[in-house]
PASEBA-1860 file (N, C-alpha, C; in nm, 3 decimals):
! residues 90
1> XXXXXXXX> 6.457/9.259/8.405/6.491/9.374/8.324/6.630/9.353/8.266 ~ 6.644/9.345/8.115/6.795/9.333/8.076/6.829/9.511/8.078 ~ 6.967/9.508/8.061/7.038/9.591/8.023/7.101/9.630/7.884 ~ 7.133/9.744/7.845/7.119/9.756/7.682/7.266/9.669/7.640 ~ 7.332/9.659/7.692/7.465/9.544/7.656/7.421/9.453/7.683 ~ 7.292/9.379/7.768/7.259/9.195/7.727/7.211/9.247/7.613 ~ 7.109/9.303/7.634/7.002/9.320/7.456/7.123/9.333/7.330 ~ 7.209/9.349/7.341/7.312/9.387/7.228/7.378/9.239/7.212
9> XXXXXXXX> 7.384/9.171/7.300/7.522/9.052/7.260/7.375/8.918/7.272 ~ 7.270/8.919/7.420/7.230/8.805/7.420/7.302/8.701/7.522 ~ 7.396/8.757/7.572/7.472/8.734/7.725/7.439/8.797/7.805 ~ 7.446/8.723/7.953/7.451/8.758/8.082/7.597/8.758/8.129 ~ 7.640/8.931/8.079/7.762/8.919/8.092/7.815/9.013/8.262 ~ 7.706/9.027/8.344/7.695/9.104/8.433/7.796/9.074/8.543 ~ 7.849/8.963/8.573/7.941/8.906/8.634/8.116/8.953/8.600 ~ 8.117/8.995/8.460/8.231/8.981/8.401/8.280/9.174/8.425
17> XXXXXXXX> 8.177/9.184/8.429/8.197/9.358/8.430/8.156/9.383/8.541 ~ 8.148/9.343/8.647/8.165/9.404/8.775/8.254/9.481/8.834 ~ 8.220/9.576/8.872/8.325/9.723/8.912/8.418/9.805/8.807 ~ 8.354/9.815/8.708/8.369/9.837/8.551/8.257/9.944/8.496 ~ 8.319/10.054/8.440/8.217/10.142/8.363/8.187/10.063/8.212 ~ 8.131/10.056/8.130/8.115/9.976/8.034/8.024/10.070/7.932 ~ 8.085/10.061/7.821/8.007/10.154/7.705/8.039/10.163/7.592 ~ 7.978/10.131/7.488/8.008/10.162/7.364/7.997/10.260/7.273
25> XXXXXXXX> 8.145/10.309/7.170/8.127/10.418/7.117/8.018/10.398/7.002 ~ 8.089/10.513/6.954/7.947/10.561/6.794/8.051/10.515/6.690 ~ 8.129/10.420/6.692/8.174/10.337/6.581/8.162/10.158/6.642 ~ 8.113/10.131/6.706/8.071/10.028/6.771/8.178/9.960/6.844 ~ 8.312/10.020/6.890/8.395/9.955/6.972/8.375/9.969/7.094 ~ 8.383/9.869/7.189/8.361/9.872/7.353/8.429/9.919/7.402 ~ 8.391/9.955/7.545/8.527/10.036/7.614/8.487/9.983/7.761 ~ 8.557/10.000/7.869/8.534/9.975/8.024/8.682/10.043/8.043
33> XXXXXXXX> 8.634/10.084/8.220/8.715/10.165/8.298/8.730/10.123/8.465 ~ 8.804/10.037/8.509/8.758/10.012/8.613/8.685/10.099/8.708 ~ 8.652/10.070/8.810/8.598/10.090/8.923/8.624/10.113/9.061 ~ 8.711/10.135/9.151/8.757/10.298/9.139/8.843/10.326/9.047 ~ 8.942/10.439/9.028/9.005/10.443/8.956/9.146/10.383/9.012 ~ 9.244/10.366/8.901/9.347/10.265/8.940/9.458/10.394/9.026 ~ 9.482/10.332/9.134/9.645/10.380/9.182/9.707/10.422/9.098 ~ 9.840/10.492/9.111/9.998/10.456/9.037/10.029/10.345/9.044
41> XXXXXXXX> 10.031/10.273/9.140/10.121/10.144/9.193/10.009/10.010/9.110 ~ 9.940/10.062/9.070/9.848/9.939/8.995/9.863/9.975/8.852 ~ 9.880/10.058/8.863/9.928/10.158/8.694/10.061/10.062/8.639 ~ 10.142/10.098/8.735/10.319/10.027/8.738/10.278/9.842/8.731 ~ 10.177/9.794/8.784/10.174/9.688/8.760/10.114/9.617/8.654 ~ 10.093/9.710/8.539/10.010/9.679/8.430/9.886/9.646/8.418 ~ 9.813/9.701/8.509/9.658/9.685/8.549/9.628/9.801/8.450 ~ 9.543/9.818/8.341/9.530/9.919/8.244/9.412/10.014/8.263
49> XXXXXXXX> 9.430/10.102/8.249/9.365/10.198/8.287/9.190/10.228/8.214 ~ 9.191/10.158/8.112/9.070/10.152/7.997/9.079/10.003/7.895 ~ 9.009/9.972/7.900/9.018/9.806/7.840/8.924/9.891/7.722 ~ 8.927/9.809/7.584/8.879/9.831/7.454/8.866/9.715/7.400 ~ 8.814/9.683/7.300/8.730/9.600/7.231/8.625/9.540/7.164 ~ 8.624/9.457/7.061/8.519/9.506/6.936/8.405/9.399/6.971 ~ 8.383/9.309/7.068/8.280/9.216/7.110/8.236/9.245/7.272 ~ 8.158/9.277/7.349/8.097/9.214/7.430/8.219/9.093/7.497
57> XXXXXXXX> 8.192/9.020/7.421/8.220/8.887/7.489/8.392/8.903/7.508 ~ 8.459/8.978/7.457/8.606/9.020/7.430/8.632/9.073/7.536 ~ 8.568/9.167/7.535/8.545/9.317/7.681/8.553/9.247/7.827 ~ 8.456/9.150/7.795/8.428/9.051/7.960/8.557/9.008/7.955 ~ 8.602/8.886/7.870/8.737/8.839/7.896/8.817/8.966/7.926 ~ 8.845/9.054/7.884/8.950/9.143/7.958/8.927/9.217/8.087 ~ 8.809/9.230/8.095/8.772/9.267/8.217/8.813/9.162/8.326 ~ 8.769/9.044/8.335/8.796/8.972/8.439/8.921/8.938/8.400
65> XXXXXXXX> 9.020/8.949/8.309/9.172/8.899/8.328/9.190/9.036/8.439 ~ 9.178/9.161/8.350/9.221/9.285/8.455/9.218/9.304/8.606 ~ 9.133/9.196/8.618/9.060/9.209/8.784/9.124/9.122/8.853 ~ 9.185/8.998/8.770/9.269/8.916/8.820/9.349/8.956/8.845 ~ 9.447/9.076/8.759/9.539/9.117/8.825/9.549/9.246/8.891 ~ 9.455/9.282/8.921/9.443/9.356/9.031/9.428/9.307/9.132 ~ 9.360/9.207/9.176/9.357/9.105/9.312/9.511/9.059/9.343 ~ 9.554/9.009/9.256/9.756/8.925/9.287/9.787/9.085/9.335
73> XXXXXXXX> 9.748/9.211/9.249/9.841/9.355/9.324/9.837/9.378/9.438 ~ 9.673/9.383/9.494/9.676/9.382/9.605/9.700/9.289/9.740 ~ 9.710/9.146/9.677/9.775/9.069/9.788/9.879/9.059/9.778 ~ 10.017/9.066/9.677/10.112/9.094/9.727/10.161/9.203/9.793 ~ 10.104/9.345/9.767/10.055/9.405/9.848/10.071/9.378/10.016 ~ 9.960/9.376/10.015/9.985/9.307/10.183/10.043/9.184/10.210 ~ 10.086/9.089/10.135/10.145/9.021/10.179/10.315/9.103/10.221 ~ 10.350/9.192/10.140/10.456/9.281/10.128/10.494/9.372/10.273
81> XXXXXXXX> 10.353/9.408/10.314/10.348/9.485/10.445/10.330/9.361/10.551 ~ 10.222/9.243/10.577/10.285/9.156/10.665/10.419/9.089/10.700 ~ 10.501/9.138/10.586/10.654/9.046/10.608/10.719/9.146/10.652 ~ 10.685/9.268/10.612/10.739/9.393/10.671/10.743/9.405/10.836 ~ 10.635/9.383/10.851/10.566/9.333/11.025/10.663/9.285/11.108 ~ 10.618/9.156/11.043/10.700/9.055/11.101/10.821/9.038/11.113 ~ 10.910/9.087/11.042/11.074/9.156/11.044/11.088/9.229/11.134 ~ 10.988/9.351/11.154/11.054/9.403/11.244/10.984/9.442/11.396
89> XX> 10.895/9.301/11.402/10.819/9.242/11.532/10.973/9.116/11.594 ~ 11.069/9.117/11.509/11.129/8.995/11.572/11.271/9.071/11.628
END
């Protein structure tokens, strides 16, 4: 069973938009929203709150850059609270 965004581009772009609302307006520009919604502290890190764009294939690339940097947020993140730890375990 495709989905109405493969039937639209002709990609299996299902990978790229994972944890992503995904939809296009009534002037044909794309939109996605991550999945939950973002923190403040992911806000402050330039993780964007609504990605836009006029291809399918555009949308994916920003989607998975976005996700990239949401992953580095959250491991420095904890890497931030393990050093925290460990400072004041010694």
């Amino acid at each position: 069973m495709t989905t109405a965004l493969e039937a639209q581009s002709g990609l299996n772009l299902r990978g790229a938009f994972r944890r992503y609302y995904v939809w296009r307006d009534t002037t044909g520009t794309w939109h996605a929203r991550p999945l939950p919604k973002l923190t403040a502290d992911e806000i402050a890190y330039l993780v964007l709150p609504e990605l836009v764009a006029d291809s399918p294939l555009q949308l994916a690339y920003k989607c998975t850059w976005q996700r990239s940097r949401r992953n580095v947020h959250r491991y420095l993140q904890r890497y931030a609270e393990r050093s925290a730890a460990l400072e004041s375990a010694s």
